[in-house]
C-alpha positions in Angstrom: -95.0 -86.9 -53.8 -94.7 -84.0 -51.1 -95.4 -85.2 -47.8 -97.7 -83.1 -45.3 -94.3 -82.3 -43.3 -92.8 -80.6 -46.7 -96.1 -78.2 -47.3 -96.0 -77.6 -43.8 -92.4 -76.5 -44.1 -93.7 -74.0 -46.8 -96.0 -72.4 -45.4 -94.2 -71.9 -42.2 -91.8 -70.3 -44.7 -93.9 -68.4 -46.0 -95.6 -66.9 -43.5 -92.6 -66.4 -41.1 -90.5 -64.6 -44.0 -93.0 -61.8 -44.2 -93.3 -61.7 -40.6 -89.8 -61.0 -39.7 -89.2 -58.4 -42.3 -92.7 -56.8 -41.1 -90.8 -57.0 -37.6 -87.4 -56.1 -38.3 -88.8 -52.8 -40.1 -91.5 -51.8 -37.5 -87.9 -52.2 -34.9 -86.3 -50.0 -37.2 -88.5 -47.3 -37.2 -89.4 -47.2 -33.4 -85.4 -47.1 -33.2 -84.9 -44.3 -35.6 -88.4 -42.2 -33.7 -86.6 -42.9 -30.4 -82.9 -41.1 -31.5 -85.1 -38.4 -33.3 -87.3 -37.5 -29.5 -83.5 -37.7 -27.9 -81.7 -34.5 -27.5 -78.1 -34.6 -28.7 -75.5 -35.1 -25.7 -73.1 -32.5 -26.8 -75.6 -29.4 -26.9 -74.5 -29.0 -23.4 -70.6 -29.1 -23.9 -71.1 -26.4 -26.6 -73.2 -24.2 -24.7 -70.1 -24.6 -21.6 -67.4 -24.0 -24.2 -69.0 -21.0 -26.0 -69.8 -19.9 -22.3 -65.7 -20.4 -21.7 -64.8 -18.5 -24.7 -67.2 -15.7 -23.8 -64.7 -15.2 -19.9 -61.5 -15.5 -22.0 -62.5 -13.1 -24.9 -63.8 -10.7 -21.6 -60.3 -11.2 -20.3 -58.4 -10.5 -23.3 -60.6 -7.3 -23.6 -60.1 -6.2 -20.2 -56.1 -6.8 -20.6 -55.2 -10.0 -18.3 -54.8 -12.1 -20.6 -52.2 -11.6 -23.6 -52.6 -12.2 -27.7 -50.8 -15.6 -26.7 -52.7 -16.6 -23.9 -56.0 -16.1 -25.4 -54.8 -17.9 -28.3 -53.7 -20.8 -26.2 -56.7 -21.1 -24.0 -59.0 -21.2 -26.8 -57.3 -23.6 -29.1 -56.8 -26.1 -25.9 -61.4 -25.2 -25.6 -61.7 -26.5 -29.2 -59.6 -29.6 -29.1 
């Protein structure tokens, strides 16, 4: 015979499950809406580094800096 502790049991079973699946996907999706509304970190790091190649390339141009050098300075901006 099932006691009144073992339906209990159940039905705390089987409402809970539901629940935290329910929960654990409603988490998910306000994490994945957060990251979307977030603007990725290295946006500004490109913008620097194409902003660094733009002075070199000007300074190659212009002479002061050598086939070598330029070559140097922009492989060490792209690492």
């Amino acid at each position: 015979m099932i006691g009144s502790s073992e339906i209990l049991l159940v039905i705390l079973i089987l409402i809970g499950i539901p629940i935290l699946i329910i929960t654990g996907i409603l988490l998910a999706i306000r994490f994945i809406i957060r990251a979307a509304k977030e603007k990725p970190k290295e946006e500004p790091m490109q913008k620097e580094i194409a902003v660094e190649l733009k002075k070199l390339a000007e300074l190659h141009d212009q002479g002061v800096l050598t086939d070598e050098e330029f070559n140097e300075q922009k492989k060490k901006l792209l690492r």
